[in-house]
DRENMARNU-170887 format. One record per residue (C-alpha): residue number from 1; residue in three letters; x, y, z. Coordinates in Angstrom, 1 decimal. Example, Ala and Ser with C-alpha at 12.3 -4.5 7.8 and 13.67 -1.06 7.14 Angstrom:
// residues 2
- i; aa; px; py; pz
- 1; ala; 12.3; -4.5; 7.8
- 2; ser; 13.7; -1.1; 7.1
//
This chain:
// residues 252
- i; aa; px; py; pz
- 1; unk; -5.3; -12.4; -7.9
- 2; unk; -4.7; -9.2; -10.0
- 3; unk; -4.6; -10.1; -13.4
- 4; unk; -0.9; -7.7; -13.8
- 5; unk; 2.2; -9.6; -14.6
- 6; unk; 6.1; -8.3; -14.4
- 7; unk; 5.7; -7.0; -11.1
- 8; unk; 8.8; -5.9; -9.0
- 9; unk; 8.9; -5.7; -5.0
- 10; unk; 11.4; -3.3; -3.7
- 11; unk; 10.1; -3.6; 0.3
- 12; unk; 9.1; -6.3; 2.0
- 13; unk; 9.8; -8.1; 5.2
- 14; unk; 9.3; -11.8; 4.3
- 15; unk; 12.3; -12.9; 5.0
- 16; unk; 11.7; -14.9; 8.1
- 17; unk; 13.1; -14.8; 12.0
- 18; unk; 14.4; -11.2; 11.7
- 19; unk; 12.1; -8.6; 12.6
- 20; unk; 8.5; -8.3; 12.7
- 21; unk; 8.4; -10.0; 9.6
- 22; unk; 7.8; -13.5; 8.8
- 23; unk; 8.5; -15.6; 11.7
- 24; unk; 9.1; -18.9; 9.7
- 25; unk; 10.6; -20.2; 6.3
- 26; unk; 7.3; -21.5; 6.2
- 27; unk; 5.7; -18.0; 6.5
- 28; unk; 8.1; -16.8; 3.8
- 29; unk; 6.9; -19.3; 1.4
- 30; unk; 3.3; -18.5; 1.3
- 31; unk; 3.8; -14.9; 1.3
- 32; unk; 5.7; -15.5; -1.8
- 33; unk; 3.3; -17.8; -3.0
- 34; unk; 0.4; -14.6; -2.6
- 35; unk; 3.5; -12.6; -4.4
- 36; unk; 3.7; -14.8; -7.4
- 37; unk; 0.3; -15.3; -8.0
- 38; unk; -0.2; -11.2; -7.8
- 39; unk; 2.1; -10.9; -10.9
- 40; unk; 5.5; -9.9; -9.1
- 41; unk; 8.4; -11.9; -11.5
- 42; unk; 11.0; -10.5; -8.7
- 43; unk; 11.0; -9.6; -4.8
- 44; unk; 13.5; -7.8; -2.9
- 45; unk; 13.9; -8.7; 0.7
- 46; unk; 14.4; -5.9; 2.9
- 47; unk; 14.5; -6.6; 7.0
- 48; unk; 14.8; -4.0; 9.2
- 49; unk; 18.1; -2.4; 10.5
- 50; unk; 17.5; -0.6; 13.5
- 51; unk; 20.5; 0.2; 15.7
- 52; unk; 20.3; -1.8; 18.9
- 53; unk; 17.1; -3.8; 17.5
- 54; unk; 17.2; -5.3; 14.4
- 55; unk; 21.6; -5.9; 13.3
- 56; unk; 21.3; -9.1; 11.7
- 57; unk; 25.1; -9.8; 10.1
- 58; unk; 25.2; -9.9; 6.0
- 59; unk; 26.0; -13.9; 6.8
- 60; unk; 22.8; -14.6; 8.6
- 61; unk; 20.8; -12.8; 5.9
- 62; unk; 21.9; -14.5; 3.4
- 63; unk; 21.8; -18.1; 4.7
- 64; unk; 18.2; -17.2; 5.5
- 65; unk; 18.2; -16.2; 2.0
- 66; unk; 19.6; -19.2; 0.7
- 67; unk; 16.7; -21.6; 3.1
- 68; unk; 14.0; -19.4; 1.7
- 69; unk; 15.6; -19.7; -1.9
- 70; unk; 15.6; -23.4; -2.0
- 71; unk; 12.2; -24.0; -0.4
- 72; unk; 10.8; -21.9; -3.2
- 73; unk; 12.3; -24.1; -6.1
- 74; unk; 11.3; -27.2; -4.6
- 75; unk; 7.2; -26.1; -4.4
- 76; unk; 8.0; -24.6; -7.9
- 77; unk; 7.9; -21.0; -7.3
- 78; unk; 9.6; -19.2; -10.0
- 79; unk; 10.1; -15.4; -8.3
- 80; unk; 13.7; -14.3; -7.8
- 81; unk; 14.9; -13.2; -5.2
- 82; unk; 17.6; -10.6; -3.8
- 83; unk; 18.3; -8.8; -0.7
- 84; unk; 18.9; -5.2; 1.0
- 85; unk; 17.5; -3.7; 4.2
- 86; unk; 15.5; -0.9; 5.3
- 87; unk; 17.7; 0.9; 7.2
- 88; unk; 16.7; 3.5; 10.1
- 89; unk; 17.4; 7.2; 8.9
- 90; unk; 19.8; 8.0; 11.6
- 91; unk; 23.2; 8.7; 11.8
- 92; unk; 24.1; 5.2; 12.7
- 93; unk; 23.7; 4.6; 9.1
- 94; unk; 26.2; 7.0; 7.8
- 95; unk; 28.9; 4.4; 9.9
- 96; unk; 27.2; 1.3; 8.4
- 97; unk; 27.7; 2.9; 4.7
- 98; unk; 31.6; 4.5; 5.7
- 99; unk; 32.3; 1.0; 7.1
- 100; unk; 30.9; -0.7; 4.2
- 101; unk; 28.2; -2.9; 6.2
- 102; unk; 25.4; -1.4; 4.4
- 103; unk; 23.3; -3.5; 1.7
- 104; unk; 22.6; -1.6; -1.2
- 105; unk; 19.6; -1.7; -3.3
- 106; unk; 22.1; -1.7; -5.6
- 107; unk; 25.5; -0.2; -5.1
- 108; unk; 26.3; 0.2; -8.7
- 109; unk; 23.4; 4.1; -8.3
- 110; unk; 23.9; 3.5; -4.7
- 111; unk; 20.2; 3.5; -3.4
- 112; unk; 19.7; 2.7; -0.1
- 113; unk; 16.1; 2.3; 1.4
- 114; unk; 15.5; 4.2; 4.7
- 115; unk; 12.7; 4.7; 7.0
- 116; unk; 12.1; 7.8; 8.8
- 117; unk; 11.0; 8.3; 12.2
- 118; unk; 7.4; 7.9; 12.3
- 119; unk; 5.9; 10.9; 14.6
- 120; unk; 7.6; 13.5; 13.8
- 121; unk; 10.6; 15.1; 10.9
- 122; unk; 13.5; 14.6; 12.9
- 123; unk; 15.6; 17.6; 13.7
- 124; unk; 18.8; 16.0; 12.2
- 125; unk; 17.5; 15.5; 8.5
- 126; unk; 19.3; 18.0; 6.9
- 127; unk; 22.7; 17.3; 8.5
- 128; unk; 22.2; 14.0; 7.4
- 129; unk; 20.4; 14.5; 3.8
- 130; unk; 23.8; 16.0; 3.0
- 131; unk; 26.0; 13.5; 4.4
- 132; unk; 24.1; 11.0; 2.5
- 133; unk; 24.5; 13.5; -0.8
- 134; unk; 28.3; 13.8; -0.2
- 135; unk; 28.6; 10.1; -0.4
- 136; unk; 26.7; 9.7; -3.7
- 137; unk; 24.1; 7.5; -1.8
- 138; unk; 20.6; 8.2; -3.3
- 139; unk; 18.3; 7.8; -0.1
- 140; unk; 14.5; 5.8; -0.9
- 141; unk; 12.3; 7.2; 1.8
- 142; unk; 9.8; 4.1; 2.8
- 143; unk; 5.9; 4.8; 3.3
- 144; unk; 5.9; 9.0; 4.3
- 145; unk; 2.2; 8.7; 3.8
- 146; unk; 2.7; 7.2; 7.3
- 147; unk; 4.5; 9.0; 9.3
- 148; unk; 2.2; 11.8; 11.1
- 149; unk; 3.6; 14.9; 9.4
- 150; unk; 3.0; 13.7; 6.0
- 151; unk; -0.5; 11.8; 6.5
- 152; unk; -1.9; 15.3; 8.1
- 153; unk; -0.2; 17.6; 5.5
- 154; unk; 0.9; 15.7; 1.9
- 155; unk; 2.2; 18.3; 0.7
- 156; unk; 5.2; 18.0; 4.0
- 157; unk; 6.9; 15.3; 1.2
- 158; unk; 7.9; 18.1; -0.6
- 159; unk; 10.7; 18.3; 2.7
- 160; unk; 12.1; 14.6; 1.3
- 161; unk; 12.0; 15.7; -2.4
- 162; unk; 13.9; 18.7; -2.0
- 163; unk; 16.5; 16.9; 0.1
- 164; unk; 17.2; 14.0; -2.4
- 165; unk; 15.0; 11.3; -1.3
- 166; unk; 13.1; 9.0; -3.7
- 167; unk; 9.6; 8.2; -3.1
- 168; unk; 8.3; 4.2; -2.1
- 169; unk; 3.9; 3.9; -1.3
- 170; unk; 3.1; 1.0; 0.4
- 171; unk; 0.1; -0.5; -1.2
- 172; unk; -1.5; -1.5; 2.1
- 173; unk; -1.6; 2.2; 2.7
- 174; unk; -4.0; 2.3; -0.6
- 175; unk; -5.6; -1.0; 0.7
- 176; unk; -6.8; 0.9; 4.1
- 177; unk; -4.0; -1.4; 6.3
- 178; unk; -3.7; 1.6; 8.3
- 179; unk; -6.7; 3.6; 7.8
- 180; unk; -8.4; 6.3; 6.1
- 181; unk; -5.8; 9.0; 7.0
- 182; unk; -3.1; 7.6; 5.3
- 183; unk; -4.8; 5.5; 2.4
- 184; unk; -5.8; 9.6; 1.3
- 185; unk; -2.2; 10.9; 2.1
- 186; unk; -0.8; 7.8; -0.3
- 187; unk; -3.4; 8.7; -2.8
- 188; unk; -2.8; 12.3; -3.2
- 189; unk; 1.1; 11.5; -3.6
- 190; unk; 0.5; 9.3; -6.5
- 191; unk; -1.6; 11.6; -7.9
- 192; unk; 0.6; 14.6; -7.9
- 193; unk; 3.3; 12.6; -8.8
- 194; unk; 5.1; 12.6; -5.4
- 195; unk; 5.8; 8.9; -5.8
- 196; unk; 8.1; 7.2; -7.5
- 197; unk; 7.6; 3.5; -6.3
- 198; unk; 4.8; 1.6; -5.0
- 199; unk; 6.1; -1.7; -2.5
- 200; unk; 4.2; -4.0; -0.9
- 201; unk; 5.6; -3.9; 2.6
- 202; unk; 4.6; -7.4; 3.1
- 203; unk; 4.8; -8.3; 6.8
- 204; unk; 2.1; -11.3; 7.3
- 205; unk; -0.3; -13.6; 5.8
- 206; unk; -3.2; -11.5; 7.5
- 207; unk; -1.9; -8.5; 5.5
- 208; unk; -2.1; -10.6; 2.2
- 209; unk; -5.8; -9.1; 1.3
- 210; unk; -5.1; -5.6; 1.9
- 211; unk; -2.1; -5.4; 0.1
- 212; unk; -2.4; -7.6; -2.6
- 213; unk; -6.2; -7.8; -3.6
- 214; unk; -7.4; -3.9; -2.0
- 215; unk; -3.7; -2.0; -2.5
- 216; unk; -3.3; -3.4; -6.1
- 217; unk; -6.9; -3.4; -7.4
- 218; unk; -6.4; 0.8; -5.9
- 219; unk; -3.8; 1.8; -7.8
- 220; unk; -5.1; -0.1; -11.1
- 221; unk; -8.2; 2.3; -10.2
- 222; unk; -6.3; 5.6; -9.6
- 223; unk; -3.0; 5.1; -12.6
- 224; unk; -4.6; 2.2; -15.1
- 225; unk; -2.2; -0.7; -15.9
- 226; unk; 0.2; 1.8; -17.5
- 227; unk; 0.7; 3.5; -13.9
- 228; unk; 1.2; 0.1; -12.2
- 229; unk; 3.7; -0.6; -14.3
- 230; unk; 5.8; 2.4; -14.5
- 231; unk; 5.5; 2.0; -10.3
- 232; unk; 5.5; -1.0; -9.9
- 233; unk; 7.8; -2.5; -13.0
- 234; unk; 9.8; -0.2; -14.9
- 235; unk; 10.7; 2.1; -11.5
- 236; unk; 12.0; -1.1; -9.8
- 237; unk; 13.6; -2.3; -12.8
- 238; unk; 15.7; 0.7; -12.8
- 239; unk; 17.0; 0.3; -9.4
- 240; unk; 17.5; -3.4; -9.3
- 241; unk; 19.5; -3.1; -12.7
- 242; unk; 21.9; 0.0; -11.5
- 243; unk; 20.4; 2.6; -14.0
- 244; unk; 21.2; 6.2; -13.9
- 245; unk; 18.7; 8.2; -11.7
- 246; unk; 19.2; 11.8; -12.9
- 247; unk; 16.0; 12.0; -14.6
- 248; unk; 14.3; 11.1; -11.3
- 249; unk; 15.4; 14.4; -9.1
- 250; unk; 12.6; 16.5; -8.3
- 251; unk; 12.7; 20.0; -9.2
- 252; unk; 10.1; 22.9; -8.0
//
């Protein structure tokens, strides 16, 4: 589809039967299928975890895991696969982490991908911000160019940069998936350097052309191939392999 190769995923939700994800292992398959023929060598599966909603056990992820897993070898598809969640910034996830039920991006630089509450910067953030810092847990902030404060006023992502957060762009944002507000928030964080990942957020097959033919043919457009890859390869790499992050803090 692209023409890229080495890509890395670090948020999706195609692992099926969880959330509003995938709803099949059949699902699963083809959206890996559209991942794989993209360029993406490697996909992190990351299914809500939303107190009360979405508290799937680590056992039923991974068996799902494992079904997805072994469907993919026997059609051939080569991309590996690993598992986290995207975890709802509240303070339910401070017990999850001190009772050691969270899934780590990787616990070796203890990243941990969270999502935000969408309409407005809660109240609580910088309570929780530091419990998060106390714990050595380095917080990825999923999509800010959609939640309302940020999509009306970029420059509000300097509020998750100063607090310790990492940076993750969905590329449907960049592909228009949810319109023209938010395709120019995502835009203008790339471009001042605001982000430090690009995911796909991969929900469905009907999202499959605005993520991974508009979102990626986007970002070639506003980085060239050597922006993609430092986003979309090299970033990744870095998380998924435990490196030290200390050259990724933000400072004014």
């Amino acid at each position: 589809m692209s023409g890229l190769s080495g890509l890395i995923d670090l948020h999706s939700h195609i692992l099926f039967g969880l959330d509003d994800g995938a709803r099949d292992v059949e699902e699963s398959v083809e959206l890996l299928r559209a991942l794989e023929a993209a360029g993406f060598v490697r996909a992190l599966m990351t299914p809500h975890y939303i107190q009360g909603v979405y508290e799937a056990s680590s056992d039923v992820l991974l068996d799902k895991l494992s079904s997805v897993e072994q469907r993919c070898t026997s059609e051939g598809l080569k991309i590996e696969l690993s598992l986290a969640c995207e975890y709802f910034l509240d303070h339910s996830l401070i017990e999850l982490i001190d009772s050691k039920r969270a899934i780590f991006m990787n616990s070796k630089n203890m990243t941990i991908l969270v999502q935000a509450p969408m309409l407005k910067m809660p109240t609580y953030m910088d309570k929780l911000a530091f419990e998060l810092k106390l714990r050595r847990v380095v917080p990825i902030i999923a999509h800010p160019e959609r939640y309302t404060d940020v999509a009306r006023r970029p420059q509000k992502i300097r509020e998750f940069l100063k607090r310790g957060f990492l940076v993750q762009v969905n590329l449907g944002s960049l592909g228009g998936l949810y319109g023209e507000q938010v395709r120019l928030a995502a835009e203008k964080l790339i471009k001042n350097g605001h982000a430090h990942f690009v995911a796909t957020d991969l929900h469905a097959p009907h999202h499959i052309d605005a993520v991974l033919n508009r979102g990626l043919a986007r970002l070639l457009q506003l980085t060239r191939e050597e922006g993609v890859r430092r986003l979309m390869s090299e970033n990744p790499l870095r998380i998924l392999r435990g490196d030290d992050l200390i050259d990724f803090t933000w400072r004014e």
